[in-house]
C-alpha positions, 0 to 999 in steps of 0.5 A: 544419509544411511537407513537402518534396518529399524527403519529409523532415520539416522542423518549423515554427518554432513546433513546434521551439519547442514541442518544444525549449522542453518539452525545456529544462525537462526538462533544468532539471527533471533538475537539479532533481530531484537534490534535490528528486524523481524524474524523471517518465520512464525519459529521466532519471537516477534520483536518489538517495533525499533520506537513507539510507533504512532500507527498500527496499520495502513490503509493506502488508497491507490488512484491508478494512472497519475491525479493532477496535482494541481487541479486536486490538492495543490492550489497554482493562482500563477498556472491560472493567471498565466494559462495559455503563456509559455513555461518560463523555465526548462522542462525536465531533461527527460520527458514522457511526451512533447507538452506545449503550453501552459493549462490552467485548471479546469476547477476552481479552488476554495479554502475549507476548515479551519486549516484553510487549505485550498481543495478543488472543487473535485472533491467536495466531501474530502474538503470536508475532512480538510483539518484531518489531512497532511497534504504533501505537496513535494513529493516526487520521483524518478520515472516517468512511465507508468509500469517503472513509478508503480514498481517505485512507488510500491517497491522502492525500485523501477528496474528490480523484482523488490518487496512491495511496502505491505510486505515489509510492512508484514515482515516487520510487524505481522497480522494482529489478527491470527486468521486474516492475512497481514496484507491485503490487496483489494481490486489491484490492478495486474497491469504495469508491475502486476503481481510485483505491486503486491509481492513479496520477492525475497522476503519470506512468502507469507509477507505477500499481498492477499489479492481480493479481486482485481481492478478489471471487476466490480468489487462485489466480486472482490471475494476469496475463492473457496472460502467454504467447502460444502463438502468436507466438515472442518474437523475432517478439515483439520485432521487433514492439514494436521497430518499434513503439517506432520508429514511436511515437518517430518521433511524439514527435520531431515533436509534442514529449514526450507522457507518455501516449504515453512511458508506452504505450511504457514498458508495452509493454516492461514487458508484453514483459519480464514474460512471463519472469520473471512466470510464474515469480514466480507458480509457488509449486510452486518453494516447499517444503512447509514454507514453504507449511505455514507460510504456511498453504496446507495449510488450506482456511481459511488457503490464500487468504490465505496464497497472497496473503503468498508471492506478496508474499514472492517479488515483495519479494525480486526488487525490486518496491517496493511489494506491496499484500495485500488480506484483503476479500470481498463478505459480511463483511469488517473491517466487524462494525456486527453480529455481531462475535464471528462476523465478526472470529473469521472473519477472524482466522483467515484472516489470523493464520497467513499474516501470521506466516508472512510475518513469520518467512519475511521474518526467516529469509531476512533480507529482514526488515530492509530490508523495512517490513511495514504492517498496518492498515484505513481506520479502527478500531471504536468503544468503544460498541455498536451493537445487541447485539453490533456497532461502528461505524466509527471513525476518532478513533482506532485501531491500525495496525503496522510491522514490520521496515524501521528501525523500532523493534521490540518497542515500543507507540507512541501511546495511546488514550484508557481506551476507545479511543475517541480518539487521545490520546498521539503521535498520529499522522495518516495523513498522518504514517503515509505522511511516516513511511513515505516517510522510512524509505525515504529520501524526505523527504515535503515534497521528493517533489512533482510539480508540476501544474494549477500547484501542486506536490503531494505525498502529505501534501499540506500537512501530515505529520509524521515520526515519528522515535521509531519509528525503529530 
């Protein structure tokens, strides 16, 4: 570039070009975007959703470690008639670790409501709110491993660094609420893709997930750190970030959009906006004794988790797009190879009353409609035992469910086979779980791409189907 002696910035052609070039294919991007996606930058309009979408925001409740599907939601008289007999079919090609024979549940199942749909006796209170599930008993996915099924799971891929769902979520519909980020991560946990979980890659930075905590610590200390500076007043504070934000902007007009410096500028308005209302989100002595006896807070068993559900609850009302609760700590998780009595008992009932809780309090305040609640873990359990009392990891087939956001309530879509071994009937891929998801909330999964390194990308990347019959 050539300084004058005015001192007055004259760009070089070639940085003109440059510069404008990048901003003729923002304006042709904006255009596109109509139709096809979400601008990558506050700069741009935000484009209605592709169809009228039947949720607004997601609450995904993540049990760490892989439930068994079949000692939870999906109910296998042949598995508890034949306990102990060999599986009369071929196990899958690809195994985590030798099973033997096979393991009748544990529990006892009864039907609830007026769906009549068989719920283990783990969990007594979500039995409860049966008739507002969609249990999906199909689906599966292509990983065995913990670390490859959480990428898949949460990404969309086990082998590359990919957008997490909140992200996309974000990129495509945005926070409705100006000074709470769009995606939050409450107690995730940092093992097995870590960050990646959360992350958002190639999207635009601000896309990525807000972690508060982590899994390892109690929930109480599930907070933002330095959410109040005790030693400048917020006016200062603002002065300040706004000849900031004038400095960083004087840049972007001399070398052109930088999306790393355009998303620096949008977390400093972010962090600053957040110390109003962030505090008072997290301040759960505004909640009355009831809910918070209903949430489970008044039980050292049941208080952890719970706290981690109303946080979920109080950040969904005020617009925050997607909430990730993670139920996980460092000894037993979801992940009973061993044991399965004493571990999935224990985290049972951690997780029971809190989800209930959540469900009812959702319904009563009418939040429950326009909010789609997603309950699962990377994979499910095996039919076979492993050792005396344990199962393997499993990701043929197994059981995730929906509630409220447009889905049909009170229903049991797909099937495993009389063991619950392999998905059988409507079978659902992850990838048809986050196409679905996207489609509830109004967004075509084949039409939310964002292109880089030279190919468009989406989160089913080329494959993905909409699994229509659940919707409402």
């Amino acid at each position: 570039m050539t300084q004058h002696s005015t001192n007055e910035y004259r760009p070089s052609r070639r940085c003109m070009l440059q510069s404008s070039a990048v901003g003729f294919g923002h304006l042709a991007l904006a255009a596109l975007l109509q139709k096809d996606s979400v601008a990558a930058g506050k700069t741009l309009p935000q484009p209605p959703q592709h169809f009228t979408p039947r949720a607004k925001r997601v609450i995904f409740l993540f049990m760490k470690g892989g439930p068994s599907h079949m000692d939870t939601f999906d109910y296998k008289p042949k598995l508890q008639e034949d306990d102990g007999k060999e599986l009369p079919f071929d196990k899958p090609r690809v195994q985590f670790a030798p099973t033997g024979k096979l393991l009748g549940s544990p529990w006892k199942f009864k039907q609830y409501g007026e769906s009549g749909l068989h719920v283990s006796e783990l969990f007594p209170h979500v039995a409860q709110r049966i008739d507002d599930l969609c249990v999906l008993n199909s689906v599966h996915g292509t990983n065995a491993a913990h670390g490859g099924a959480l990428l898949k799971l949460h990404t969309g891929s086990d082998a590359f660094v990919r957008p997490s769902m909140g992200a996309w979520v974000n990129y495509g519909l945005g926070s409705e609420n100006e000074n709470l980020p769009g995606f939050l991560t409450i107690c995730p946990t940092l093992a097995h893709g870590g960050v990646k979980n959360w992350g958002s890659a190639f999207l635009p930075a601000a896309c990525q997930g807000v972690p508060l905590g982590v899994a390892s610590k109690p929930s109480l200390e599930a907070n933002v750190k330095y959410i109040k500076n005790q030693k400048w007043s917020k006016d200062l504070q603002r002065s300040q970030i706004d000849l900031l934000n004038s400095m960083n902007r004087q840049h972007l007009e001399r070398s052109g959009p930088e999306s790393a410096l355009d998303a620096r500028i949008e977390s400093f308005e972010l962090a600053f906006k957040m110390q109003t209302e962030m505090p008072i989100v997290q301040d759960l002595s505004q909640e009355t004794e009831a809910t918070k006896s209903l949430y489970g807070l008044d039980n050292t068993i049941t208080e952890d988790f719970g706290r981690q559900c109303l946080m979920a609850r109080r950040f969904s009302e005020r617009g925050v797009r997607f909430i990730q609760v993670t139920h996980s700590d460092s000894l037993v998780q979801w992940d009973q190879h061993g044991n399965l009595r004493e571990g999935h008992s224990k985290n049972a009932l951690e997780v029971d009353k809190p989800i209930a809780g959540l469900l009812t309090d959702l319904k009563q305040r009418g939040l429950l409609d326009e909010t789609l609640v997603l309950w699962g873990g990377e994979f499910g359990r095996t039919p076979t035992a492993q050792g005396k009392n344990g199962r393997d990891h499993n990701p043929e087939g197994f059981t995730m469910w929906m509630a409220g956001g447009g889905v049909k309530p009170g229903i049991r879509y797909g099937a495993t086979d009389d063991y619950g071994y392999y998905a059988m009937e409507n079978k659902m891929h992850i990838h048809d779980v986050h196409a679905t998801l996207l489609a509830l909330l109004g967004l075509e999964h084949e039409r939310l791409t964002y292109r880089y390194a030279g190919r468009d990308f989406r989160l089913t990347d080329v494959a993905g189907h909409v699994h229509e019959e659940i919707f409402a």
